[in-house]
PDB file of N, CA, C and O in Angstrom:
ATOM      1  N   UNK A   1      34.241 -25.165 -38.696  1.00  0.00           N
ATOM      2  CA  UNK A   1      32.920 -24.809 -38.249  1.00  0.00           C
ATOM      3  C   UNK A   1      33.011 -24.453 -36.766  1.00  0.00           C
ATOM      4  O   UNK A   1      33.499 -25.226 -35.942  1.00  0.00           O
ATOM      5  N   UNK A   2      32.372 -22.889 -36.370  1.00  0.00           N
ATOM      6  CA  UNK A   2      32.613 -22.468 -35.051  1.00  0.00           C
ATOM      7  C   UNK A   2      31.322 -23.013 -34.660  1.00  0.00           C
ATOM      8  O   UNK A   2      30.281 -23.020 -35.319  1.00  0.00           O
ATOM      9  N   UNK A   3      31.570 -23.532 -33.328  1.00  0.00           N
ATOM     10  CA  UNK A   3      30.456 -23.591 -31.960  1.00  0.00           C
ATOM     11  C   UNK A   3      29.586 -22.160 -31.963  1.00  0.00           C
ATOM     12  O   UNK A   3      30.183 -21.164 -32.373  1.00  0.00           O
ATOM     13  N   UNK A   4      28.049 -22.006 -31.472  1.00  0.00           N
ATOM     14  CA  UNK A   4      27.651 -20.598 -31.397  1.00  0.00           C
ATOM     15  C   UNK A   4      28.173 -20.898 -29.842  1.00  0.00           C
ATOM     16  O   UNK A   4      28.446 -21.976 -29.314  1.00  0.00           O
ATOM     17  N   UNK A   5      28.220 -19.113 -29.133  1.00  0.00           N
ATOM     18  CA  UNK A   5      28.796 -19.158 -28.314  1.00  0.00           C
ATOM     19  C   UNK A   5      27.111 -19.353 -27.692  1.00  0.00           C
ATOM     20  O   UNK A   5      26.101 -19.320 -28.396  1.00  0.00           O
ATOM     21  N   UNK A   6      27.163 -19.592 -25.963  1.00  0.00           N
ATOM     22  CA  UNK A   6      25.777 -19.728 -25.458  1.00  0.00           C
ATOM     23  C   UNK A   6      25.933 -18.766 -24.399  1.00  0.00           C
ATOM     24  O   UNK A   6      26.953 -18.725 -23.711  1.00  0.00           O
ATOM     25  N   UNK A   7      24.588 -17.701 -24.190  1.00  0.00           N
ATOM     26  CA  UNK A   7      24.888 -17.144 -22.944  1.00  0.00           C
ATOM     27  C   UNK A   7      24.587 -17.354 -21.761  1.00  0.00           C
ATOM     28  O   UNK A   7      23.651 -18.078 -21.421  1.00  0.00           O
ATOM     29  N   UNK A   8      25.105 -16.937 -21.231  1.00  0.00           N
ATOM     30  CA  UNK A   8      25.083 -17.538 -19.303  1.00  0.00           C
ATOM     31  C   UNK A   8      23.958 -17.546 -19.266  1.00  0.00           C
ATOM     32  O   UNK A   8      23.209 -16.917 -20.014  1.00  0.00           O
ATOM     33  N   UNK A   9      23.469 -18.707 -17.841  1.00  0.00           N
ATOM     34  CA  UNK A   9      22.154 -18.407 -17.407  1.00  0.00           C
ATOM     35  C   UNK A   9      22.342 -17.224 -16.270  1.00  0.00           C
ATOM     36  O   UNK A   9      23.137 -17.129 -15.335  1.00  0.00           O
ATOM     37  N   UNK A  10      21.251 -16.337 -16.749  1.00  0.00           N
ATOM     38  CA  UNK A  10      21.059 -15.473 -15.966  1.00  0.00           C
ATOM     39  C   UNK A  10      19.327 -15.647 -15.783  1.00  0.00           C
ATOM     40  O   UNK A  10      18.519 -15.818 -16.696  1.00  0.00           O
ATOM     41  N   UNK A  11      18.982 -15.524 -13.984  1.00  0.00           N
ATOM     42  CA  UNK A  11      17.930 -15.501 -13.605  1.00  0.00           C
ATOM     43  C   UNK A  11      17.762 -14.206 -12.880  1.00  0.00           C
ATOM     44  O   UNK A  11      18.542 -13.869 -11.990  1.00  0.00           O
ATOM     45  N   UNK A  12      16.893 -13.587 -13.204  1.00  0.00           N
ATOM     46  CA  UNK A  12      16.251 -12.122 -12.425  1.00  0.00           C
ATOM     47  C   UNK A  12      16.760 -12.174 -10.885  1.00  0.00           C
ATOM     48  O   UNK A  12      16.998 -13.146 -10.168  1.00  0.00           O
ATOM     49  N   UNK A  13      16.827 -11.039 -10.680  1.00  0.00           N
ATOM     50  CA  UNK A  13      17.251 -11.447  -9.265  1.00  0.00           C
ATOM     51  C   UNK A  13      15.900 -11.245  -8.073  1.00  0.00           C
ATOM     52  O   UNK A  13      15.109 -10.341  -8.342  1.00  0.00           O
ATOM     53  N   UNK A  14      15.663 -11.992  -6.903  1.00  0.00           N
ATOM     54  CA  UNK A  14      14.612 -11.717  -6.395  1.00  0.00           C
ATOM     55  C   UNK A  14      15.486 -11.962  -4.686  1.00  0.00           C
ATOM     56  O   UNK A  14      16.561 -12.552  -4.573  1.00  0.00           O
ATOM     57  N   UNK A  15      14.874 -11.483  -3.775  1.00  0.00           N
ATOM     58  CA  UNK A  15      14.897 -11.652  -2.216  1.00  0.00           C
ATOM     59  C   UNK A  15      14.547 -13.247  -2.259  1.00  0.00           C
ATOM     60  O   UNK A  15      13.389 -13.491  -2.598  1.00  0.00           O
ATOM     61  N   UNK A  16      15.093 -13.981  -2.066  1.00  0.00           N
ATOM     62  CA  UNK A  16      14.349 -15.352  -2.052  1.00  0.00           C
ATOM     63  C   UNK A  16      15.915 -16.532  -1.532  1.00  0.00           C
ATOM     64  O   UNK A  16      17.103 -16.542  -1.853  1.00  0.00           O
ATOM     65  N   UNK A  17      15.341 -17.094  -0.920  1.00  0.00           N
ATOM     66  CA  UNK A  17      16.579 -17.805  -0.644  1.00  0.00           C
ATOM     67  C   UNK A  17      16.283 -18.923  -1.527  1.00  0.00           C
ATOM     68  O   UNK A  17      15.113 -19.176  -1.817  1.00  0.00           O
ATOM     69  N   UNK A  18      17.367 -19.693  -2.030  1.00  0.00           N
ATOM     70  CA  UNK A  18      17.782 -20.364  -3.289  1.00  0.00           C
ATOM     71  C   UNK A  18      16.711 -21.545  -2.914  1.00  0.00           C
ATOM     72  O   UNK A  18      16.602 -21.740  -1.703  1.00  0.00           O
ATOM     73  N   UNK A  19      16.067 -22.196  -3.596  1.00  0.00           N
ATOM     74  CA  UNK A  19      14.973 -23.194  -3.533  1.00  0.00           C
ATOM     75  C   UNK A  19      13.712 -23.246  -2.852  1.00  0.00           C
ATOM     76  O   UNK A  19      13.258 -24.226  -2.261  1.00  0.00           O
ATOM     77  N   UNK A  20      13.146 -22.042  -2.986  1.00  0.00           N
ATOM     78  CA  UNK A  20      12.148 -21.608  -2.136  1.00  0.00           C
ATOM     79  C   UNK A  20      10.829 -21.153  -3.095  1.00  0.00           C
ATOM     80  O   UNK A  20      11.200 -20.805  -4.216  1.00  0.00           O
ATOM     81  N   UNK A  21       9.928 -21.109  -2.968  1.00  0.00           N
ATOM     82  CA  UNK A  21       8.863 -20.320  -4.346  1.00  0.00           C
ATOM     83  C   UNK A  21       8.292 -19.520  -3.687  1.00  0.00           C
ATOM     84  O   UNK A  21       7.797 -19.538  -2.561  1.00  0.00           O
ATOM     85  N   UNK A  22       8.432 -18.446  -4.838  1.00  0.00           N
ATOM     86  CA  UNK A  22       7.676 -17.629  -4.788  1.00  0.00           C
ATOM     87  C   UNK A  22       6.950 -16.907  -3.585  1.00  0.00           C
ATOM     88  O   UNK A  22       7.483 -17.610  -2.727  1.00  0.00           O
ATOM     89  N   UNK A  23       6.303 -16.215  -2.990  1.00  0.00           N
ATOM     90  CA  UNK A  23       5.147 -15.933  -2.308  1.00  0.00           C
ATOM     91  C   UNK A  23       4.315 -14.712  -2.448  1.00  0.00           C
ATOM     92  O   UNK A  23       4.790 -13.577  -2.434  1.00  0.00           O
ATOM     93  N   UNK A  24       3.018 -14.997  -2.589  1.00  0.00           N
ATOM     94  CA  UNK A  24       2.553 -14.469  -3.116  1.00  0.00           C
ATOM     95  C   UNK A  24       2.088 -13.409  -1.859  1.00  0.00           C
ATOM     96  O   UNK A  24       1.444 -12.379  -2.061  1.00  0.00           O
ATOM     97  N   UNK A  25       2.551 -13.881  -0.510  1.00  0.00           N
ATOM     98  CA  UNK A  25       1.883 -13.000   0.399  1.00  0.00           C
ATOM     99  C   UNK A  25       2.113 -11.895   0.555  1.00  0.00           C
ATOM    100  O   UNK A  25       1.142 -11.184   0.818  1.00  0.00           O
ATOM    101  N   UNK A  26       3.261 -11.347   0.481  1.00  0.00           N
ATOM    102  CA  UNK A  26       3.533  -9.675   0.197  1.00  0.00           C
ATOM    103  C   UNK A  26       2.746  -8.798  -0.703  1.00  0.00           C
ATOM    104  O   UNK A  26       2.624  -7.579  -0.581  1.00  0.00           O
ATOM    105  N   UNK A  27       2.159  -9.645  -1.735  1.00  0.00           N
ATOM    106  CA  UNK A  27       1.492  -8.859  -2.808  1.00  0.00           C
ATOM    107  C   UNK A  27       0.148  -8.676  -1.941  1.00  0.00           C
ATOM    108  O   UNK A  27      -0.414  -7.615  -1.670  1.00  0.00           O
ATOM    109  N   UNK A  28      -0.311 -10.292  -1.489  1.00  0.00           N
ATOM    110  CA  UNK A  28      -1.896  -9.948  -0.795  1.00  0.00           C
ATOM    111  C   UNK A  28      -1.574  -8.718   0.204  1.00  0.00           C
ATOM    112  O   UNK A  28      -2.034  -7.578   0.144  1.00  0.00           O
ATOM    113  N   UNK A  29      -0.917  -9.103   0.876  1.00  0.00           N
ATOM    114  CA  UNK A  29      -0.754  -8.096   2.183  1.00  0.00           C
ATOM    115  C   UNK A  29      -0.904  -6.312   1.283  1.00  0.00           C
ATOM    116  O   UNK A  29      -1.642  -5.426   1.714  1.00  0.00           O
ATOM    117  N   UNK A  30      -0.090  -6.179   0.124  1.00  0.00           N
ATOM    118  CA  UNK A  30       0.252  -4.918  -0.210  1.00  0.00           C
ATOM    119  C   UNK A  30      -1.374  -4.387  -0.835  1.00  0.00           C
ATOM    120  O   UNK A  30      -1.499  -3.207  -1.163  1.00  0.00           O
ATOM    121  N   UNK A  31      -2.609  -5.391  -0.964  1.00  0.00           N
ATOM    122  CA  UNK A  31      -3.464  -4.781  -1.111  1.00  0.00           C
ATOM    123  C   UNK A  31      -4.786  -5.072  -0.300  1.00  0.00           C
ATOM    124  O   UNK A  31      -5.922  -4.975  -0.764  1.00  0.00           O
ATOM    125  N   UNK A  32      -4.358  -5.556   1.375  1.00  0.00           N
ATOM    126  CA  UNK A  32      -5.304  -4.816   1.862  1.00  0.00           C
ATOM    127  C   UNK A  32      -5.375  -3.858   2.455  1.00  0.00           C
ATOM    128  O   UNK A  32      -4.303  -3.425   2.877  1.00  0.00           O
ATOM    129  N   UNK A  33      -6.317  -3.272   2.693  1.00  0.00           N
ATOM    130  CA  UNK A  33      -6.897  -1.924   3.320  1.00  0.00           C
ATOM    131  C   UNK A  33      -6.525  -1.922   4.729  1.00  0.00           C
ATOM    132  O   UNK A  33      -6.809  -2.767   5.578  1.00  0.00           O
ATOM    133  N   UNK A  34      -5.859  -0.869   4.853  1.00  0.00           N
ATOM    134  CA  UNK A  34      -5.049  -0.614   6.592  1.00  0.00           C
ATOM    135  C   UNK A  34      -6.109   0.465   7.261  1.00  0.00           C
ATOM    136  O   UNK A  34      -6.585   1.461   6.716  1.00  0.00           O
ATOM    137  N   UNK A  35      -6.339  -0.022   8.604  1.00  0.00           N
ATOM    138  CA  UNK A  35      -7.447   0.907   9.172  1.00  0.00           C
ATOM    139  C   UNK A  35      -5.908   2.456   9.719  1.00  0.00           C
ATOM    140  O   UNK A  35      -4.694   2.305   9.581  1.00  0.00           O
ATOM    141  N   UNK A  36      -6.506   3.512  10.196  1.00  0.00           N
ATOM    142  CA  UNK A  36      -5.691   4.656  10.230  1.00  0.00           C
ATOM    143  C   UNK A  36      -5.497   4.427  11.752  1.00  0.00           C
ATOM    144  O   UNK A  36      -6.163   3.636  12.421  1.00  0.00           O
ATOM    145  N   UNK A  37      -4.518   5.204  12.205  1.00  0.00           N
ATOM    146  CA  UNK A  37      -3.892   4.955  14.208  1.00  0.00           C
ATOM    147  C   UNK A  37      -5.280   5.584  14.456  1.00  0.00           C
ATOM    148  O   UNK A  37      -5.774   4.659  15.101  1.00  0.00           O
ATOM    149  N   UNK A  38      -6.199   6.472  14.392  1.00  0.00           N
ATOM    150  CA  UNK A  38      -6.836   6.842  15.137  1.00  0.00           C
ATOM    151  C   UNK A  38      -8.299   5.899  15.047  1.00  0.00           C
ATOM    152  O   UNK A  38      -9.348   6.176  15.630  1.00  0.00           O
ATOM    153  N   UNK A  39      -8.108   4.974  14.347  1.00  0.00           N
ATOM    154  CA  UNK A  39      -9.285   4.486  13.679  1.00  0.00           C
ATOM    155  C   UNK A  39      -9.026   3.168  14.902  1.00  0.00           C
ATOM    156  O   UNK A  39      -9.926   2.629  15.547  1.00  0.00           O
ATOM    157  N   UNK A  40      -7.289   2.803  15.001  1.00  0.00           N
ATOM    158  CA  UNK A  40      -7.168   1.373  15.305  1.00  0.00           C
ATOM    159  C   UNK A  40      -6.992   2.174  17.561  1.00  0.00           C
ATOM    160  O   UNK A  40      -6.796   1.466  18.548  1.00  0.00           O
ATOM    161  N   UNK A  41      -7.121   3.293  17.543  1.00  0.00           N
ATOM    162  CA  UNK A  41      -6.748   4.186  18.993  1.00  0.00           C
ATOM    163  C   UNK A  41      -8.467   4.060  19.448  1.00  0.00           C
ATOM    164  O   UNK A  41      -8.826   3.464  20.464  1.00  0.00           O
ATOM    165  N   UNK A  42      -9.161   4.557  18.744  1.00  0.00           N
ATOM    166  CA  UNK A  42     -10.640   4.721  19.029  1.00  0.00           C
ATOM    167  C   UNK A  42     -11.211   3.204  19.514  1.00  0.00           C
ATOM    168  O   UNK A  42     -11.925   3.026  20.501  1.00  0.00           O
ATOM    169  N   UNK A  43     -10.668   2.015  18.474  1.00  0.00           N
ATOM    170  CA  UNK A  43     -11.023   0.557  18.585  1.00  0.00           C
ATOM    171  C   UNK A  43     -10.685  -0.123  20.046  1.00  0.00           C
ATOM    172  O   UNK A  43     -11.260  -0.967  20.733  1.00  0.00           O
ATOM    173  N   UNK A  44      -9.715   0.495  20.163  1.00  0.00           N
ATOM    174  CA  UNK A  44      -9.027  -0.432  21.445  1.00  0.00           C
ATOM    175  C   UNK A  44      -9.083   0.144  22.117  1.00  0.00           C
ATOM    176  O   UNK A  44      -8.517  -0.420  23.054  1.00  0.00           O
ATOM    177  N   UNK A  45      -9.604   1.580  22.601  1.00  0.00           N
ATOM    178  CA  UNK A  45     -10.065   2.478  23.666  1.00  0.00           C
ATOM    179  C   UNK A  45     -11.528   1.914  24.023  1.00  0.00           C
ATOM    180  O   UNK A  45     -11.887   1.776  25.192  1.00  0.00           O
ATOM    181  N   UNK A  46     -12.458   1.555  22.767  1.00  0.00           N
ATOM    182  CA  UNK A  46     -13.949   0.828  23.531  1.00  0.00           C
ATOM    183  C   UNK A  46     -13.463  -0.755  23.583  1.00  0.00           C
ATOM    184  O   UNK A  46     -14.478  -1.405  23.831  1.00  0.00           O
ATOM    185  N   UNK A  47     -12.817  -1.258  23.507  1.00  0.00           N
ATOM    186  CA  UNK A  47     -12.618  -2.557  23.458  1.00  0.00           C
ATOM    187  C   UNK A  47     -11.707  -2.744  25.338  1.00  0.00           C
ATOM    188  O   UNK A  47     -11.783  -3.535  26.278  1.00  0.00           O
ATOM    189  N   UNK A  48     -11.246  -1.996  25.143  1.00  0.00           N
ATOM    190  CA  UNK A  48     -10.371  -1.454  26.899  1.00  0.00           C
ATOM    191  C   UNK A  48     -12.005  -1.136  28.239  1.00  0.00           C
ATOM    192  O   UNK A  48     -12.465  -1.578  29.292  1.00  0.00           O
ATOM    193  N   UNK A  49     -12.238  -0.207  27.303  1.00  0.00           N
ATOM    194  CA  UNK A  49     -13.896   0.001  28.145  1.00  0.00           C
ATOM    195  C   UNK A  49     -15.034  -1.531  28.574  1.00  0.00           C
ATOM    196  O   UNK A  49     -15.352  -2.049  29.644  1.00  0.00           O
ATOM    197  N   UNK A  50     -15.267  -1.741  27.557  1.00  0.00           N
ATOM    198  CA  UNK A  50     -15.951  -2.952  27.294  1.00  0.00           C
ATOM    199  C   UNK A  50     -15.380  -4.445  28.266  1.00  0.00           C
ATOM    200  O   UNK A  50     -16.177  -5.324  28.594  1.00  0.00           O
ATOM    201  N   UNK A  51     -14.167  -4.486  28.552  1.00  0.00           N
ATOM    202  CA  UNK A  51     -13.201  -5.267  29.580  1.00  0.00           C
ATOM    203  C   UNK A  51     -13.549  -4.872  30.748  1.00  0.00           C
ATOM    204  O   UNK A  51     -13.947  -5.838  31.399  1.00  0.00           O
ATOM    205  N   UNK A  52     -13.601  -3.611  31.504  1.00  0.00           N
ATOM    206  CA  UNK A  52     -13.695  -3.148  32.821  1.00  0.00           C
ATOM    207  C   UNK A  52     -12.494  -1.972  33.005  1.00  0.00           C
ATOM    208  O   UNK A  52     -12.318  -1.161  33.914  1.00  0.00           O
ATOM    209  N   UNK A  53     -11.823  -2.196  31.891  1.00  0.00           N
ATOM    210  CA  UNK A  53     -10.483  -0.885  31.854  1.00  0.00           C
ATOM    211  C   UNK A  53      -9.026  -1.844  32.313  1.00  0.00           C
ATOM    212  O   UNK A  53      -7.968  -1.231  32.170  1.00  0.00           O
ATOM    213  N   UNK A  54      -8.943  -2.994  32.738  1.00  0.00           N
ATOM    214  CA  UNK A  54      -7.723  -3.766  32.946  1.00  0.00           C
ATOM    215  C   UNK A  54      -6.890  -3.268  32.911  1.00  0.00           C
ATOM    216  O   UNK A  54      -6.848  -2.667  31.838  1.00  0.00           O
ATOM    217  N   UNK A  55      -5.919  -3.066  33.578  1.00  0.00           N
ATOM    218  CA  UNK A  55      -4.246  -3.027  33.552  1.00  0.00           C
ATOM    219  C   UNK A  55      -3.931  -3.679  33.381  1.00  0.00           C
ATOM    220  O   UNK A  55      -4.128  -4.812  33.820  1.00  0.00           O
ATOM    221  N   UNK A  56      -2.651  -2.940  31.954  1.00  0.00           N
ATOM    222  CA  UNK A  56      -1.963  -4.071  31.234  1.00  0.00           C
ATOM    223  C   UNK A  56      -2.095  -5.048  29.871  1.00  0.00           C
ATOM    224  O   UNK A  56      -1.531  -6.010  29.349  1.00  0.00           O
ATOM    225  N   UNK A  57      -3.311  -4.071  29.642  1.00  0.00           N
ATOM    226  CA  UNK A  57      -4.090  -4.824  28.518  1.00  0.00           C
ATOM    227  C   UNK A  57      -4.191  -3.520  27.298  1.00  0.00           C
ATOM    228  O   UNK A  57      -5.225  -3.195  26.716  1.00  0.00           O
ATOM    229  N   UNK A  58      -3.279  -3.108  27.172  1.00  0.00           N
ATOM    230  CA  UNK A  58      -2.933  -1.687  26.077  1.00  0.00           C
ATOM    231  C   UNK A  58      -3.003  -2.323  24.834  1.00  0.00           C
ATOM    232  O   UNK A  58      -3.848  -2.215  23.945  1.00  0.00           O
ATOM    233  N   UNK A  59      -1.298  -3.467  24.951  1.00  0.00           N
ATOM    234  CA  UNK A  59      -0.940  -3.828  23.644  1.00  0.00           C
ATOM    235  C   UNK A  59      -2.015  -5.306  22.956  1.00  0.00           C
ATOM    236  O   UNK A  59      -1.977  -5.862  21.858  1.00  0.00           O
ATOM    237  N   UNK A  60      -2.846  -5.533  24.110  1.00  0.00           N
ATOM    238  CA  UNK A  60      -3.641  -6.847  23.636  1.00  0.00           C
ATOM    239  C   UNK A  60      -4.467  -6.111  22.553  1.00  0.00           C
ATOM    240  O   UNK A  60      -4.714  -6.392  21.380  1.00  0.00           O
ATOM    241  N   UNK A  61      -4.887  -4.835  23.531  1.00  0.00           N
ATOM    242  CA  UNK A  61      -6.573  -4.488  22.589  1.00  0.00           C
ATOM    243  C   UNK A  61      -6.254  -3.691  21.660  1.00  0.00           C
ATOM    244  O   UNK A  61      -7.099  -3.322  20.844  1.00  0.00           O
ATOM    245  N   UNK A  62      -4.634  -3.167  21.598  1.00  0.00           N
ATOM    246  CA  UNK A  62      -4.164  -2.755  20.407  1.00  0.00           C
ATOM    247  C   UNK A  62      -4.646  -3.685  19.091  1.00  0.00           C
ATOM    248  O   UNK A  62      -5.618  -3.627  18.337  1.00  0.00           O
ATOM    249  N   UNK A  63      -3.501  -4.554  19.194  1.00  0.00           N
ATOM    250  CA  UNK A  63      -4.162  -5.645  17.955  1.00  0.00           C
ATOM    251  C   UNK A  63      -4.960  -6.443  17.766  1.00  0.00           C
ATOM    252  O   UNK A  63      -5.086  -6.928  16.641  1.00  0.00           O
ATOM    253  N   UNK A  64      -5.865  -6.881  18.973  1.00  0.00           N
ATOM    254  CA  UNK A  64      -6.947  -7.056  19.028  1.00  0.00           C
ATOM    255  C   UNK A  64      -8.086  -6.037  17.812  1.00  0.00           C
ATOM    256  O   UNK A  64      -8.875  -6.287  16.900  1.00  0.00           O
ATOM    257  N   UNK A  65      -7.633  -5.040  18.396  1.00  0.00           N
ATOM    258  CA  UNK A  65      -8.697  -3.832  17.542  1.00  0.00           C
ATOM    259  C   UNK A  65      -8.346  -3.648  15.804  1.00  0.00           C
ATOM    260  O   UNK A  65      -9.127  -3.837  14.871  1.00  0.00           O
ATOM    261  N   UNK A  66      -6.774  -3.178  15.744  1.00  0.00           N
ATOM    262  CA  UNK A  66      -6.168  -3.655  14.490  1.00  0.00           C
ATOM    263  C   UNK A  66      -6.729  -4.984  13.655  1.00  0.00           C
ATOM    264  O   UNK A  66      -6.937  -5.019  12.442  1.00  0.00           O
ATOM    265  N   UNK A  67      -6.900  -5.950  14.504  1.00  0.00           N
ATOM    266  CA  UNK A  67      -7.419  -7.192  13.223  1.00  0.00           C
ATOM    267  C   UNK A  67      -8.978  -7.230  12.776  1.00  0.00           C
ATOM    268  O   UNK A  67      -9.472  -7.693  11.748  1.00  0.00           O
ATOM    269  N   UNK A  68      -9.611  -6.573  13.915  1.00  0.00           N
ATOM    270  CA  UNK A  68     -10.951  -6.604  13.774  1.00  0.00           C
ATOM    271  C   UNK A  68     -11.056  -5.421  12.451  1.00  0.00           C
ATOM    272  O   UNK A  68     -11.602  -5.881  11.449  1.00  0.00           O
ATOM    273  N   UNK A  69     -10.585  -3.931  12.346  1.00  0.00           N
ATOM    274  CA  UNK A  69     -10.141  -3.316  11.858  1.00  0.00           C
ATOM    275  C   UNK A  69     -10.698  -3.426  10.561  1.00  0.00           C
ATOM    276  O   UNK A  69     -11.767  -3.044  10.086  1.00  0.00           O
ATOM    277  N   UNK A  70      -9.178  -4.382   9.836  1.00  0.00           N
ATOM    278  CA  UNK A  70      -8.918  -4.865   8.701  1.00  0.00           C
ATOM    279  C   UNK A  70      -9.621  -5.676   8.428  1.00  0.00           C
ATOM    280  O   UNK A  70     -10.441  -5.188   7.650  1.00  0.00           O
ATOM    281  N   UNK A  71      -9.819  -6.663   8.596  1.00  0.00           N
ATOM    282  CA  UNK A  71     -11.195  -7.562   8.643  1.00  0.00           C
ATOM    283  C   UNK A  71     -12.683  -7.203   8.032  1.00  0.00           C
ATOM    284  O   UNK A  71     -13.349  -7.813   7.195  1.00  0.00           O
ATOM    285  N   UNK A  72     -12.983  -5.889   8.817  1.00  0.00           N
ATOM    286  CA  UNK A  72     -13.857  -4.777   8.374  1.00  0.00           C
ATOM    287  C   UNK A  72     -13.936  -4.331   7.255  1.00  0.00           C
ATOM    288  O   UNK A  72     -14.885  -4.390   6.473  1.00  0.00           O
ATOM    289  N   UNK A  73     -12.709  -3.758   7.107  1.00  0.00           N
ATOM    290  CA  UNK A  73     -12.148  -2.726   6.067  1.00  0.00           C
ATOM    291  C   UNK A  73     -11.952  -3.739   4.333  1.00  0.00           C
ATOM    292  O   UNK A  73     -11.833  -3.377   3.162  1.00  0.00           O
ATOM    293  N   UNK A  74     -11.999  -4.868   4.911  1.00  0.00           N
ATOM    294  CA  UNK A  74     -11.774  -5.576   3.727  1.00  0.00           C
ATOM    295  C   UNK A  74     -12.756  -6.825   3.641  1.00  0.00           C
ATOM    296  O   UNK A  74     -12.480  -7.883   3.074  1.00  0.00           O
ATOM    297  N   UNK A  75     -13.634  -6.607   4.124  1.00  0.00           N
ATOM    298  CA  UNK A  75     -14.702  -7.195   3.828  1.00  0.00           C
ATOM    299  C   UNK A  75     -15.069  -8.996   4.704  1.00  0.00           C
ATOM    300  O   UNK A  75     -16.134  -9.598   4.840  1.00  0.00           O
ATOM    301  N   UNK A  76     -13.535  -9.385   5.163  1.00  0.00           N
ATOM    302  CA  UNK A  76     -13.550 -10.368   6.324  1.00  0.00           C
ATOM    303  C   UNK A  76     -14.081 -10.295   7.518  1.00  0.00           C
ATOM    304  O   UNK A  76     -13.631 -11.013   8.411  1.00  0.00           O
ATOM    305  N   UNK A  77     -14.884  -9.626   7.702  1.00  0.00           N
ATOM    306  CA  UNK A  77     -15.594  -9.417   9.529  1.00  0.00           C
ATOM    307  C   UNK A  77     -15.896 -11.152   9.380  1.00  0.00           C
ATOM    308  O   UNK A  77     -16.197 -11.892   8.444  1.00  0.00           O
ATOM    309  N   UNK A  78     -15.641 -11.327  10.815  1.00  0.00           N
ATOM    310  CA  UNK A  78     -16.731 -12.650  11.172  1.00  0.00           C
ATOM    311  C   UNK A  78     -18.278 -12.201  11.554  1.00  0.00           C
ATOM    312  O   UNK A  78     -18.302 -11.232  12.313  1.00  0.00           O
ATOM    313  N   UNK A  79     -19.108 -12.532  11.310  1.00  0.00           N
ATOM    314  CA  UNK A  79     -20.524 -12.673  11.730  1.00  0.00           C
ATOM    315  C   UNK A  79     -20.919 -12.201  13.084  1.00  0.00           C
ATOM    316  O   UNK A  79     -21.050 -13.021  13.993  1.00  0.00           O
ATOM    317  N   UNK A  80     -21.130 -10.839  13.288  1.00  0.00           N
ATOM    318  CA  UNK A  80     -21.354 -10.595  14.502  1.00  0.00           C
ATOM    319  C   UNK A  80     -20.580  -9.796  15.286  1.00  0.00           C
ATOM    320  O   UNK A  80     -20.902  -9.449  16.423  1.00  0.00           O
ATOM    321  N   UNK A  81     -19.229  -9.382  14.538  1.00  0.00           N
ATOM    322  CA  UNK A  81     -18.676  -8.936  15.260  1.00  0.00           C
ATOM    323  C   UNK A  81     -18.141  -7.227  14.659  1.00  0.00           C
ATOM    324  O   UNK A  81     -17.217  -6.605  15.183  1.00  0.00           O
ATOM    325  N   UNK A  82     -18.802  -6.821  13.713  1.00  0.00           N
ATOM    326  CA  UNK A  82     -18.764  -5.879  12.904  1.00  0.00           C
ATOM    327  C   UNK A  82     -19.717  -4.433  14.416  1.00  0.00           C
ATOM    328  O   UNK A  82     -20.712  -4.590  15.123  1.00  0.00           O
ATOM    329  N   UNK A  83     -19.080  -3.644  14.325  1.00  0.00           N
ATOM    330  CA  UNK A  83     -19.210  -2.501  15.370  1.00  0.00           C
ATOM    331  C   UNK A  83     -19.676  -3.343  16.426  1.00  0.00           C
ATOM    332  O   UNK A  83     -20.811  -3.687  16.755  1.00  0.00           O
ATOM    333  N   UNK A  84     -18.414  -3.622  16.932  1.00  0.00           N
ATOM    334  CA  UNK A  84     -18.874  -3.998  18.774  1.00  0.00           C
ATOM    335  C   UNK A  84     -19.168  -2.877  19.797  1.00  0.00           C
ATOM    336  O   UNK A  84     -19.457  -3.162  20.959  1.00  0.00           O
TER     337      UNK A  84
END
């Protein structure tokens, strides 16, 4: 009487370092809504205004403007702060 033979474990392969789960955040991220450069250029040009014009304050009101943005765009505004 033969043994059945058994086949290897094989697990899918994923980016993941060995004992880690899952994450689901790439997927959230892959469906929210990205505001456009001129959308996130226009934001941080009145947000630059609105300061006094500061030097040095490019890359703040960059993503500054970017989060407000998305936020917008996906329905997270905080209270109040929707078209500053």
């Amino acid at each position: 009487m033969s043994m059945p033979r058994s086949s290897p474990n094989v697990t899918p392969s994923t980016n993941q370092s060995p004992g880690t789960a899952p994450s689901s955040r790439s997927a959230a991220t892959d469906q929210l809504k990205k505001p456009s450069f001129e959308q996130i250029q226009m934001r941080a040009y009145a947000l630059w205004l609105k300061k006094g014009q500061p030097n040095g304050s490019a890359s703040q009101d960059w993503l500054e403007a970017e989060q407000e943005l998305i936020r917008e765009l996906n329905g997270t505004a905080k209270p109040g702060t929707k078209g500053r």
